[in-house]
Each structure stands twice: as structure tokens, then as C-alpha cells.
N, C-alpha and C positions, 0 to 999 in steps of 0.2 A: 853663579846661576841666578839668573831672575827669579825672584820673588814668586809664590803659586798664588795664584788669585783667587780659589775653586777647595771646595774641602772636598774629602774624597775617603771614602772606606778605606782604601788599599793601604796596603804596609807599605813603610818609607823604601823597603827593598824594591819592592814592585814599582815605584813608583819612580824610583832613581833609574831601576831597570828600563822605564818606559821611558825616558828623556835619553837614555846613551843609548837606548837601539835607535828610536824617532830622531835622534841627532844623526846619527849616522846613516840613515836611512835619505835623510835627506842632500846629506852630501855626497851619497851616493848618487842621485839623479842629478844633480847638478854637476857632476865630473863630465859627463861627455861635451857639456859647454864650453870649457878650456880645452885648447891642445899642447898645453903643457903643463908637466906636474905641479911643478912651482906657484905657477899660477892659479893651479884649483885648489893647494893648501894653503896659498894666500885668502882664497875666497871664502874657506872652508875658517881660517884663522878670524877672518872678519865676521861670517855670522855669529862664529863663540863670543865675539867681542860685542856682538848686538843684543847676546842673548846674557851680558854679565851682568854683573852686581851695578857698577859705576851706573850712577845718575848719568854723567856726560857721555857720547859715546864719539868723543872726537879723536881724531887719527892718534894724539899721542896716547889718550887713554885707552884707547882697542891698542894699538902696542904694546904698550905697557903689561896689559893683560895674557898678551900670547909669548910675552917675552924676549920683544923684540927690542933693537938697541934708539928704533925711530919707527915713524911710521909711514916710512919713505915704502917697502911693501905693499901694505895695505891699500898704500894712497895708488899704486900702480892700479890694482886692481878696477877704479875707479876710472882712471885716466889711462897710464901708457897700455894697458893689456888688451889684447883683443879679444872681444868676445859679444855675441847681441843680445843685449838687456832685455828685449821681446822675447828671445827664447825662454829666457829664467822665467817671465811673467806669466809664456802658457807651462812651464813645468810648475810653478808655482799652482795655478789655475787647476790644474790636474792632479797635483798631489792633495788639493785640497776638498777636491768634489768626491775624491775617492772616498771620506769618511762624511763629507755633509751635504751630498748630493739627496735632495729632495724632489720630489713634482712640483709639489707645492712652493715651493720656494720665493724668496722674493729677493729681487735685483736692485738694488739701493744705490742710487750718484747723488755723489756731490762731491763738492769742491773741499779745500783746505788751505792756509797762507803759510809763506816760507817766511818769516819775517829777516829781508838783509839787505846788510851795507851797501852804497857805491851803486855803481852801475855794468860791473863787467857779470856778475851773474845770469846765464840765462835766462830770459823772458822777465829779469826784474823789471818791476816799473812801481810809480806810484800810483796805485788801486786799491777798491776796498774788500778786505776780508774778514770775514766773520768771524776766526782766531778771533783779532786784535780789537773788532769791532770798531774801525775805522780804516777810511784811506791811506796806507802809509806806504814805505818802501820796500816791496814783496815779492816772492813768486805765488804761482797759483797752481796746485795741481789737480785737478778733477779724477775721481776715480770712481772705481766700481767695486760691490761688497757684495758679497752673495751669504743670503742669510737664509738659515733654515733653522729649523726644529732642532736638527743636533749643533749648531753653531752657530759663528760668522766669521768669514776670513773675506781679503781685498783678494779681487782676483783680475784687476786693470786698475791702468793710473794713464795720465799722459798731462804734460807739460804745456800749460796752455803757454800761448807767445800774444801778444799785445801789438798791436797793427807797426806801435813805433818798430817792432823788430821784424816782422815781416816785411818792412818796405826800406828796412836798412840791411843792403845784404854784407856791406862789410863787419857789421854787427853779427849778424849773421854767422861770416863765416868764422870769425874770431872764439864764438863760441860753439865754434864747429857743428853747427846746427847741421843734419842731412840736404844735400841739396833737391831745390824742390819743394822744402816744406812750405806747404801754403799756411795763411792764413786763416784758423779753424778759431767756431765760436765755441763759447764752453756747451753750448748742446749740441754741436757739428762735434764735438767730443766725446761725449757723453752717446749721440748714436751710434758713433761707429765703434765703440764699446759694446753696445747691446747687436751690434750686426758679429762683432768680433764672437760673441758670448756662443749668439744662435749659431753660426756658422762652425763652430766648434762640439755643437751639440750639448752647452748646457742645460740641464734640465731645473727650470722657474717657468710660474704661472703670471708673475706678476713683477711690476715696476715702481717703483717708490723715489720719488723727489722733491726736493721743492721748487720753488717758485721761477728759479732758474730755469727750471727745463723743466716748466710745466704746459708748452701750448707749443703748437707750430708741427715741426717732421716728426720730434720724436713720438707725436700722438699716433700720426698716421703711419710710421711703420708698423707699429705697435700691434692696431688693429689688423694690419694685413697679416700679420704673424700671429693673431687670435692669441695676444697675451692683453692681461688684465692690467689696467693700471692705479694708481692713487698719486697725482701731481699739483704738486702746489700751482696754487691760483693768486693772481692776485685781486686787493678786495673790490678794485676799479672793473676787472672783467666781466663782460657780459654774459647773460645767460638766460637760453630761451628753453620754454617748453615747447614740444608738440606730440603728433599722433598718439592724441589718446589720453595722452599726461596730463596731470593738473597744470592748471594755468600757473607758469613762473616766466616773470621778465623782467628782466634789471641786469643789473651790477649784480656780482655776487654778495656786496654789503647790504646791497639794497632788498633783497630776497633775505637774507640774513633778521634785517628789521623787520620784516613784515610776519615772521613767523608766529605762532600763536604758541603759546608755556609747552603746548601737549605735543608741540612736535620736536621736543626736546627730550634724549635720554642718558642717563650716566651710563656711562661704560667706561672700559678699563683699556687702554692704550698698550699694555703689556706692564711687568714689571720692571721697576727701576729701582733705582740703589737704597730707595726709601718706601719700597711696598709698590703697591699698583698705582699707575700715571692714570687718574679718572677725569675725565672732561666729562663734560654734557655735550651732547652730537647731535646733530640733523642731518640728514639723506632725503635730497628731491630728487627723485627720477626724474628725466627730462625727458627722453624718447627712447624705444625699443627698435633696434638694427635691426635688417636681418643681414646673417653673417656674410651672405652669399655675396654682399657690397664688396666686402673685402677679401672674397675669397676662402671664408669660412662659413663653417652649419653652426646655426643653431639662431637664436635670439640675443642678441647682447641690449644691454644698456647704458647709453651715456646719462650721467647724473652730475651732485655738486653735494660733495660732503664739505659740512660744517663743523669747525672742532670749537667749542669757550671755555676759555677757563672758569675755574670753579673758584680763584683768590680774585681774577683782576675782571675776566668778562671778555677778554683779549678774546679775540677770533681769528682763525686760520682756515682758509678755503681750499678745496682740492675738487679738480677735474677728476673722474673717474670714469673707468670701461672696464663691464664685468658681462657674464653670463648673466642672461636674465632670470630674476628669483635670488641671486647673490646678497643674503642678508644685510644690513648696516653692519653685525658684529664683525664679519668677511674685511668687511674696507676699513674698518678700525683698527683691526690685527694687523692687515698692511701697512696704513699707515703711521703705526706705533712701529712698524722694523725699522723705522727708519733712527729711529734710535740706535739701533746697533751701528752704524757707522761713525757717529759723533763719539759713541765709546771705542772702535776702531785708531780714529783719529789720537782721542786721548791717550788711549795704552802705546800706543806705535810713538807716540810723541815722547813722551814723558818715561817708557821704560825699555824703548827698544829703536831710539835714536833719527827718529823720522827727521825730524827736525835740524838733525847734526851734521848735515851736508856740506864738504866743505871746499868742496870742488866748485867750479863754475862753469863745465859744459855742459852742452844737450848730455851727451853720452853721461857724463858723473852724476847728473841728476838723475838720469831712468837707470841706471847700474846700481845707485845708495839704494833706492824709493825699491826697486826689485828685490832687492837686497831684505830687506826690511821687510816686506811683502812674507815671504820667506819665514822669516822668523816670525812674523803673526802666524801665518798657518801652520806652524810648528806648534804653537801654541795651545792653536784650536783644537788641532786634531788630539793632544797630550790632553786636554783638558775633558773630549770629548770621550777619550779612551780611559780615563780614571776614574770619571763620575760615573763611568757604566754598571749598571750592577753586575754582581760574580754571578758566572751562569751557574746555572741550578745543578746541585750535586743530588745524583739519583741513588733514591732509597735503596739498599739491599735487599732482595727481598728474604720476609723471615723463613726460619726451618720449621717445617711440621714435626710438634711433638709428636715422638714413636709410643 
């Protein structure tokens, strides 16, 4: 069994009892995905394998663990068996909102690298990922993490493909790519994620990204949907004041320099592994909406949060769209969630086999990534239901002495 990462009141009983009902609970929704036995105890044999001890989580070692003589099984499960990898992603999706469904919420993309060999791997190409912190030879997958108060679990992914493979359909079909798939950029990703999300009725107020998909559609669905956002900028874009707003125009680096000490404040980005993330911030309001542009009431505000470090001076820029009156603290907390997905990325990699794909089609890839999905939100939810406090035991009431 993986490692707990979380201290917790509860007795080791209770707590072992919460991982074999939550194990099972979860294989039970994912049973009506297969139409054959075999095949959901293969699938069922494969997240215990995700969820085990072994650093590696490759076909022979998930074998090895369920007792098998190869992991010629498992590896079906992957490849020859039928079944759609989108369905596991919305039962995923839903198993996970169940315990960390907020209002409040916030909707966190970004990307991640697969780092492999050769070229028969779906969508590999040589590209840069921020894993590896350079151009090398990858896949890339963009996802989605819905983070709240009581957690964070991925609740979408999708397989970016790179033009050489959209315009090679023999490529293509070799790695049995669905026919039809177009060419999508990683924020033509990343939105029909957040259409997927709305459309299914998750409940978040806000959007959290970087730089990647910080300008362009995904603003303006955004706004027509009256969610909030915090998106990375980069420091070359422009930005203007008007109606009403103090005078701002430049670059966002260029507004950055011109700020006066006093429009700088420490705050706390959320905690991290070493106490609280504090930057110094600035917030320019740039202009007040009215919602009704987009099809919404009230007031909104487009603006330009500013994040600097407090070792180096580094600055990081973010578009934002809030209610209007939406304090700086508001778009700090957002944009500090977005921390939870790079801790996503890390645990999903390093203890629950993200990374240990070892198939090479479209299908093996969104079947592993769903796979794995799964056993994050297993996680979450184990982790959300232990640190909970015991409900409160009611007093007796006393006897009147006779």
C-alpha cells in the first residue's frame, strides 16, 4: 500500500478500514465500464498495482504484485480490451466532486512531459517541457485539477498531438489515433476542458493558469460563463487602463517598474512544504464591466496582478477577472492553487506511476493517465475523510439528585 502522506487522529483500524471500503467502492463504479469479468479484475488488479509499495509501476512490477506469471493481463487492459477511457475520466470526475465539491473552487490547467524513446509513441515529438526544463523527446499532456478547500484531485487530461502528427495520417492511424482528430492547441485543450467541466455541472468560481493559456478564447468564454479568472501573462503584454481607473499603460513589465514601494504588499500565496509561499503583490484595476456585456449582472473587473520574489525580485504577471470589490487577498489564494497541480503532477509521477506508460497508443495513453487519475482521487478523498474531525459525542444528560 502507498505510503500516507497526511497524519490523522484515527486508529490504524479505522483507517485501514477507510482504504478497503474506498478501494472497493471505487471498483465498484468502475465495473460497469467493462463487459467482461476478466477484464474489470484485470483493471481492478491494475489500480492495486498503482496504489502499491514499488517505486516503478511497470507492467512486470504491477504483475508481480497481483501475482501474476507476466503482465501480458494487465498490459490488455491497456491495449487489447475494450472499454472508453472518457467514461473512467467522467466517473473519476464524479467520484471525486462527491467529497470536494466547493462553490468556491478553483479550476487549475496545465501541462506536464512524458519524457521517451524513438518515435512510435503517440504525439512524441521533440518539444519543450517544464518536467525536464528543456526541449527534448516527449509527450505532453494537459490537464485539469479541481481544487477546493477540502482537496485536489485531476478531473481531465487530454493528449496534446503536435502538427507533425496531425498532418501524418499514417502516423496517425498506426497509433490508432481516433479518426477525425483535429489538430488542437494546448488552450483549444485546456477550453474544451472547462466547457467539458461547465457542461457537466461542476461547481468553481474560478480559473487558474499560466502563461500558456493565459490570453485569447479561453478569457472570453470565461467571462460569458461569469467565472473568475488568474492567468499567467507574459512580461512583453500589453495593458491599458480606462473608465475611471488610474492611468496604466505598457507592458506588463513596464507597469511593473513604474510602481511606487507603497503599492507593494506581502502576502501569503498559501502553504507549502516549508510554511507559507510569501511574495510582495501589486493589483491594478484596469476597468469595471458591466456583466450584462457577457451576459451576466453585476460589475466585474479586468486588472493585472503582480507576483516578486522576496530572494531574487523575479516577477510573474497574471490577467485577472473578478467581481467588482474582489480584494488582492481573493486573486492571491487563486493564484497560489495553482500549486496544487505541480504537487498533483509530483505524487501521480513518482508514487502512483504517471509516468510509467508503456504502451504507445492514443487509447494506452488516455486508459494509463485515467487509470492513475483514479487512484489520485482515491487518495484525495482517503485523505479528506481521515483528517476529518470525529463528530462530536453528545453529552448525557445528568440525573437529578432525589
Amino acid at each position: 500500500m502507498i505510503r500516507a502522506s497526511w497524519t490523522s487522529e484515527s486508529s490504524v483500524e479505522a483507517t485501514l478500514e477507510l482504504w478497503a471500503s474506498s478501494l472497493w467502492e471505487v471498483k465498484g463504479r468502475m465495473r460497469p465500464l467493462f463487459t467482461q469479468d476478466r477484464v474489470a479484475a484485470s483493471a481492478g488488479a491494475f489500480l492495486d498495482g498503482l496504489l502499491g509499495a514499488e517505486r516503478r509501476k511497470t507492467g512486470w512490477m504491477r504483475a508481480e504484485a497481483a501475482g501474476d506469471p507476466g503482465p501480458w493481463r494487465q498490459q490488455a487492459v491497456l491495449g487489447r480490451g475494450r472499454w472508453d477511457a472518457d467514461a473512467l475520466r467522467d466517473v473519476v470526475r464524479d467520484y471525486a466532486l462527491e467529497t470536494l465539491a466547493d462553490p468556491d473552487a478553483v479550476l487549475v490547467l496545465d501541462e506536464t512531459g512524458f519524457l521517451k524513446q524513438g518515435k512510435a509513441s503517440c504525439g512524441v515529438h521533440r518539444q519543450y517541457t517544464g518536467s525536464a526544463g528543456k526541449i527534448t523527446n516527449c509527450q505532453i499532456g494537459v490537464f485539469a485539477a479541481y481544487v477546493s478547500r477540502h482537496g485536489h484531485a485531476f478531473i481531465d487530461r487530454a493528449l496534446y498531438l503536435p502538427q507533425t502528427w496531425t498532418s501524418d495520417p499514417a502516423r496517425l492511424a498506426a497509433a490508432h489515433v481516433p479518426k477525425g482528430t483535429p489538430f488542437a492547441t494546448k488552450p483549444g485543450l485546456a477550453l474544451a476542458m472547462i466547457e467539458r467541466a461547465m457542461a457537466a455541472g461542476v461547481p468553481f468560481s474560478w480559473v487558474a493558469a499560466d502563461t500558456v493559456y493565459g490570453v485569447g478564447d479561453i478569457e472570453m468564454a470565461l467571462r460569458r460563463a461569469g467565472k473568475g479568472y488568474v492567468l499567467g501573462a507574459k512580461s512583453d503584454h500589453p495593458f491599458n487602463s480606462w473608465a475611471g481607473k488610474p492611468l496604466v499603460a505598457g507592458t506588463a513589465e513596464t507597469i511593473a517598474d513604474g510602481l511606487a514601494p507603497s503599492a507593494w504588499t506581502r502576502l501569503s500565496a498559501g502553504d507549502g512544504t516549508k510554511g507559507a509561499r510569501l511574495y510582495d503583490w501589486a493589483y491594478c484595476e484596469l476597468a469595471d464591466l458591466d456583466g450584462a456585456a457577457y451576459d451576466q449582472t453585476g460589475v466585474w473587473t479586468r486588472g493585472l496582478l503582480i507576483r516578486r520574489s522576496l530572494s531574487d525580485g523575479e516577477r510573474a504577471y497574471f490577467t485577472t477577472w473578478c467581481p467588482a470589490g474582489t480584494p488582492i487577498q481573493i486573486l492571491v489564494s487563486v493564484e497560489g492553487r495553482r500549486w496544487s497541480i505541480e504537487d498533483a503532477f509530483e505524487t501521480a509521477k513518482t508514487e502512483l506511476g504517471l509516468a510509467h506508460n508503456e504502451t504507445r497508443s492514443w487509447h494506452g495513453w488516455h486508459r494509463h493517465v485515467s487509470l492513475v487519475m483514479m487512484a489520485f482521487a482515491l487518495l484525495a478523498v482517503i485523505r479528506h475523510h481521515a483528517n476529518a474531525p470525529p463528530p462530536k459525542s453528545r453529552a448525557r444528560p445528568r440525573r437529578r439528585a432525589h
